[in-house]
C-alpha positions in Angstrom: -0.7 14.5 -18.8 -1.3 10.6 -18.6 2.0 9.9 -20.0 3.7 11.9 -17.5 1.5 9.8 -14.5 2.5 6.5 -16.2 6.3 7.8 -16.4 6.0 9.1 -12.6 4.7 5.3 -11.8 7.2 3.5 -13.7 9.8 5.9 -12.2 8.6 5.4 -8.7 8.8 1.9 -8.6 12.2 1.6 -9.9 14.0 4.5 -8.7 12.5 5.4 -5.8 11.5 1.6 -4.6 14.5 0.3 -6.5 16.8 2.5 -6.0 19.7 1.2 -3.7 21.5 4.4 -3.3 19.8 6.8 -0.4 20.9 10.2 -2.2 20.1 9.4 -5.5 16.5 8.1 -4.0 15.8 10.7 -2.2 16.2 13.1 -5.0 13.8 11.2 -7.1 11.1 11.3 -4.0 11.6 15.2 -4.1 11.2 15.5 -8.0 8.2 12.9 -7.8 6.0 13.3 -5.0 4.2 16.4 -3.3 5.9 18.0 -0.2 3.6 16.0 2.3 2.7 12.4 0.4 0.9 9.6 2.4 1.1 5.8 2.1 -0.7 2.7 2.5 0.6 -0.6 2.3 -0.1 -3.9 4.2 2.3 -2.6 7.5 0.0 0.5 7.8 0.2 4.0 6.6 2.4 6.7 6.8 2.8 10.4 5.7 6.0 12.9 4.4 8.9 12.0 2.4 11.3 11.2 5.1 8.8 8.4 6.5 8.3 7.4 2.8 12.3 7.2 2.6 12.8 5.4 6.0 9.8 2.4 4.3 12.1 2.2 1.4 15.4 1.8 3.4 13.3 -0.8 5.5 12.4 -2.7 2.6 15.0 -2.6 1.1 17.6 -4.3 4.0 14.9 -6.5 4.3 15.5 -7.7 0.8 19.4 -7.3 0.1 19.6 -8.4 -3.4 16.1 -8.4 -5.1 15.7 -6.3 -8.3 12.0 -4.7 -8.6 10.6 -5.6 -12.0 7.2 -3.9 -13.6 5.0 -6.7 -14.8 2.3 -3.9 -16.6 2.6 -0.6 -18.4 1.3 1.6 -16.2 -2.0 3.1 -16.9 -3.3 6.6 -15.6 -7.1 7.9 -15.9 -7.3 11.7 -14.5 -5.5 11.5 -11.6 -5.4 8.2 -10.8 -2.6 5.3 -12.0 -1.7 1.7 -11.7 0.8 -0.6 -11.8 2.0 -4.1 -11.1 5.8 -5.0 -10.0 7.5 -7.5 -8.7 10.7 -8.0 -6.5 12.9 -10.7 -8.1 16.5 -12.4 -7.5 18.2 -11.3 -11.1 20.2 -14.2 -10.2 17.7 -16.9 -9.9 17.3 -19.4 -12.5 14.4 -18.8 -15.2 11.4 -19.0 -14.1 12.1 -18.4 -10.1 8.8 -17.4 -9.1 9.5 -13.5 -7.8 9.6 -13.3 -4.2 6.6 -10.5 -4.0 4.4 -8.9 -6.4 2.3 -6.2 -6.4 -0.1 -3.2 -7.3 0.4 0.0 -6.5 -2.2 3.3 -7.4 -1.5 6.6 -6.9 -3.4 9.8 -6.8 -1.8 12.7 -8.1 -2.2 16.0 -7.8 -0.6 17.7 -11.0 1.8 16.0 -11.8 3.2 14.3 -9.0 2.4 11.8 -6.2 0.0 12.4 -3.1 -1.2 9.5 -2.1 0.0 5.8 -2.9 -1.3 2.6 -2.0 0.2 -0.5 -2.6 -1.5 -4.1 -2.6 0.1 -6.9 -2.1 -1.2 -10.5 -2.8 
């Protein structure tokens, strides 16, 4: 089971956060996450996929360009994982600092995401 929480993470951050295409996201959020999933982040919370969709969309325009990275494996303990990520510029020269980095932890419940919280520095 924590293999399949540390592929759900790694997923989630680059196909549902990374993922420039609405459909294809939006397929992955149904796949991944419970029916009802809530989210924390520095902006506030918010709860169900299309709320969770619309964050993405947000970001995403807000960011035209930037590539999300992982920067750890992630790592699951019953039903609890973490992961750290950054949004780059695959254009930038080497060693660009990234433009935001991050930790997010979910809570699962079976196999997919309930509850994520991401921390930003």
């Amino acid at each position: 089971m924590t293999t399949d929480l540390n592929e759900t993470m790694r997923r989630n951050v680059l196909e549902v956060f990374g993922e420039p295409d609405p459909e294809r996201r939006a397929a992955v959020v149904a796949e991944l996450y419970v029916d009802d999933p809530s989210l924390y982040d520095p902006e506030g919370e918010l709860h169900g996929r299309p709320a969770l969709l619309q964050r993405v969309s947000d970001l995403q325009a807000s960011a035209p360009g930037l590539t999300f990275r992982l920067t750890s494996e992630p790592r699951a303990v019953h039903d609890l994982a973490i992961v750290t990520w950054e949004l780059v510029d695959p254009a930038a020269p080497p060693g660009t600092p990234p433009a935001v980095t991050g930790t997010d932890v979910g809570r699962f419940e079976g196999d997919r995401l309930a509850t994520l919280w991401t921390f930003l520095p």
